[in-house]
C-alpha positions as CSV (number, residue, x, y, z in Angstrom):
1,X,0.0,0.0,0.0
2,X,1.2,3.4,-1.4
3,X,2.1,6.1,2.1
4,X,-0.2,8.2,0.3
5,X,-3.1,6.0,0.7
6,X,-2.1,4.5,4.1
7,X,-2.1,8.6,5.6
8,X,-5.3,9.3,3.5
9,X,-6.5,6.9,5.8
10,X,-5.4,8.8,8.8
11,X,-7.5,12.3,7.3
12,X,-6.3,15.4,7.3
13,X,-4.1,15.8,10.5
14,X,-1.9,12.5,9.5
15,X,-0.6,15.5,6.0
16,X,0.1,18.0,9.0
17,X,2.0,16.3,11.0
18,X,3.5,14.5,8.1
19,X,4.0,18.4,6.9
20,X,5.2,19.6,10.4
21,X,7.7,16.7,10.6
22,X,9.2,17.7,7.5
23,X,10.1,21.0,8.6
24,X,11.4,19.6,11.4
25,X,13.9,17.6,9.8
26,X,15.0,19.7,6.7
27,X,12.8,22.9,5.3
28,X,12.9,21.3,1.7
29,X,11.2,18.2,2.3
30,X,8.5,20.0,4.9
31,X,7.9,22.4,1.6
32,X,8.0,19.5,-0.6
33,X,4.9,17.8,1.4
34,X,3.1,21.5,1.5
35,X,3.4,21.4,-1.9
36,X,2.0,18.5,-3.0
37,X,-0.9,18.3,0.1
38,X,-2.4,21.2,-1.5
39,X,-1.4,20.6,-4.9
40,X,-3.3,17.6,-4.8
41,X,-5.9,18.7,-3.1
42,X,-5.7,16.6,0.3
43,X,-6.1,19.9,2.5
44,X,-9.0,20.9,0.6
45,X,-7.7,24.1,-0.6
46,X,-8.8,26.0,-3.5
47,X,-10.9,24.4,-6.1
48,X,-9.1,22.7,-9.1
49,X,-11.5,22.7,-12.0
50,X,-12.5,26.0,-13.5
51,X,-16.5,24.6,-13.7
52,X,-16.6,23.6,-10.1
53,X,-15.1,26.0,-9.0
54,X,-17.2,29.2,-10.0
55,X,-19.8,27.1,-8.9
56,X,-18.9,26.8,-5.9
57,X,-18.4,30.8,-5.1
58,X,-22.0,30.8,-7.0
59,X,-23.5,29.0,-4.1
60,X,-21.7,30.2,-1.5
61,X,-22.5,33.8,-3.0
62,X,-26.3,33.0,-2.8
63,X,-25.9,31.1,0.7
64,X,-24.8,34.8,1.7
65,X,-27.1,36.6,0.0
66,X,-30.3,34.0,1.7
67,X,-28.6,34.9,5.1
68,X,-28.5,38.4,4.4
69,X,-32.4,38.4,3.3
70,X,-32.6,36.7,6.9
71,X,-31.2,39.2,8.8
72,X,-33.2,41.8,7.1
73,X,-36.4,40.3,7.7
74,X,-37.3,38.8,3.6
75,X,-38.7,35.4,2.8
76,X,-35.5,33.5,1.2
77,X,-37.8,32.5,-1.3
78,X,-40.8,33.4,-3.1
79,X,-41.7,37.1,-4.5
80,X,-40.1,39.8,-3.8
81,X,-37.6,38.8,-1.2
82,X,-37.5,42.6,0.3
83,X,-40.5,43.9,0.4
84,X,-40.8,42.8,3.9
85,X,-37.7,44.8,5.0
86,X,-37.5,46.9,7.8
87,X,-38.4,50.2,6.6
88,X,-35.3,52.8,7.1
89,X,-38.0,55.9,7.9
90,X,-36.7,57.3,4.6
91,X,-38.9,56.7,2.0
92,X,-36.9,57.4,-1.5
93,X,-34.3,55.3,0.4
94,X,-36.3,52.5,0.9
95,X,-37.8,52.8,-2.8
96,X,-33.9,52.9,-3.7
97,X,-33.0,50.0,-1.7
98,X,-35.7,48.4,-3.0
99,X,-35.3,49.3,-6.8
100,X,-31.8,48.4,-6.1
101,X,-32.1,45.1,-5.0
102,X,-34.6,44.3,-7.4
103,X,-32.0,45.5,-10.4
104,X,-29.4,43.1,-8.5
105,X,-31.0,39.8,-8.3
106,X,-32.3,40.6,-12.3
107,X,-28.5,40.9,-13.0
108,X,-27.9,37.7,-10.8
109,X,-30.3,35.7,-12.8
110,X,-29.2,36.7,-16.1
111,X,-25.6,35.6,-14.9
112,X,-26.7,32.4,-13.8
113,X,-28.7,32.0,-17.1
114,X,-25.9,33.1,-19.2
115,X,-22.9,30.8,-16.9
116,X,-26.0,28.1,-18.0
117,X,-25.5,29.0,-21.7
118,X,-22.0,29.1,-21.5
119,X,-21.5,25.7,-19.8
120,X,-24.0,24.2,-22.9
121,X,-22.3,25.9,-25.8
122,X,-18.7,24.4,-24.5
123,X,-20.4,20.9,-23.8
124,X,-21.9,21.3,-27.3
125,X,-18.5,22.1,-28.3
126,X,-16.3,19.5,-27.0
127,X,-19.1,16.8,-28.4
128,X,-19.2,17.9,-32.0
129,X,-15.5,17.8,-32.1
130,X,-15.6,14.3,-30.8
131,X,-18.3,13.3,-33.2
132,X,-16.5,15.0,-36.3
133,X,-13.7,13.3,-35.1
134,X,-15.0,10.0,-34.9
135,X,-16.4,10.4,-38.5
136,X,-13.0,11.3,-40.1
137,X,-11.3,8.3,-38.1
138,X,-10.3,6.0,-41.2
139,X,-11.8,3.0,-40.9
140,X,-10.5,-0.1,-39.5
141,X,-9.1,-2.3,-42.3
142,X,-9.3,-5.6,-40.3
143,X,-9.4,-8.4,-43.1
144,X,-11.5,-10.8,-42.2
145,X,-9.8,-13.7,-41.0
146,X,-10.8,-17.1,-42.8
147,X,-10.2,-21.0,-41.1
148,X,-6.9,-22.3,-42.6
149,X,-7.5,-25.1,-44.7
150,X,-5.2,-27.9,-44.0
């Protein structure tokens, strides 16, 4: 069994220490184990994969933006997710605010529908290109192979 495997095992604290260690004996080989912990994505940091990765800031952007609504006093769903706010006692800043926020979740959903767009037009992409190059693969002279007559 591979050390990798056997201290994927371990989790997460079996690469620090293994990190740790490796300062501890020579700074290379701790920065050589850095390296390659989060490199290969063991630590869980950053997000390799451009797809997954704007994603994942997609959701956590509207994870924020449902607590926000929360701590404003909207329904996370449904409507008009302001128009229960707490009014400010100003009334063209509230119809501001309002108009605002309005104009920012439009923009929001046109992102996500354009992201959506994007994502199918490179799929679309990637298969035509395998399909036209599938057709122009020359075909496979195989002669067929015929019982020896003895």
């Amino acid at each position: 069994m591979p050390i990798t495997a056997k201290l994927d095992e371990f989790g997460k604290p079996a690469w620090i220490a293994l990190t740790v260690l490796g300062f501890m004996a020579w700074w290379p080989v701790g920065l050589a184990v850095l390296a390659f912990t989060i490199g290969s994505g063991r630590m869980g940091c950053g997000y390799h994969g451009g797809h997954d990765r704007w994603q994942h800031k997609m959701e956590r952007m509207q994870a924020k933006m449902d607590w926000m609504r929360g701590k404003m006093g909207g329904a996370p769903t449904g409507g008009s997710p302001w128009s229960s706010a707490p009014s400010s006692g100003n009334r063209a800043f509230d119809d501001y605010r309002s108009e605002t926020l309005r104009r920012l979740e439009d923009e929001q959903r046109e992102f996500k529908d354009f992201l959506e767009r994007l994502r199918f037009a490179k799929d679309k992409t990637e298969f035509d290109s395998f399909m036209a190059e599938r057709r122009n693969r020359p075909p496979q002279d195989n002669p067929p192979s015929s019982p020896s007559q003895s």
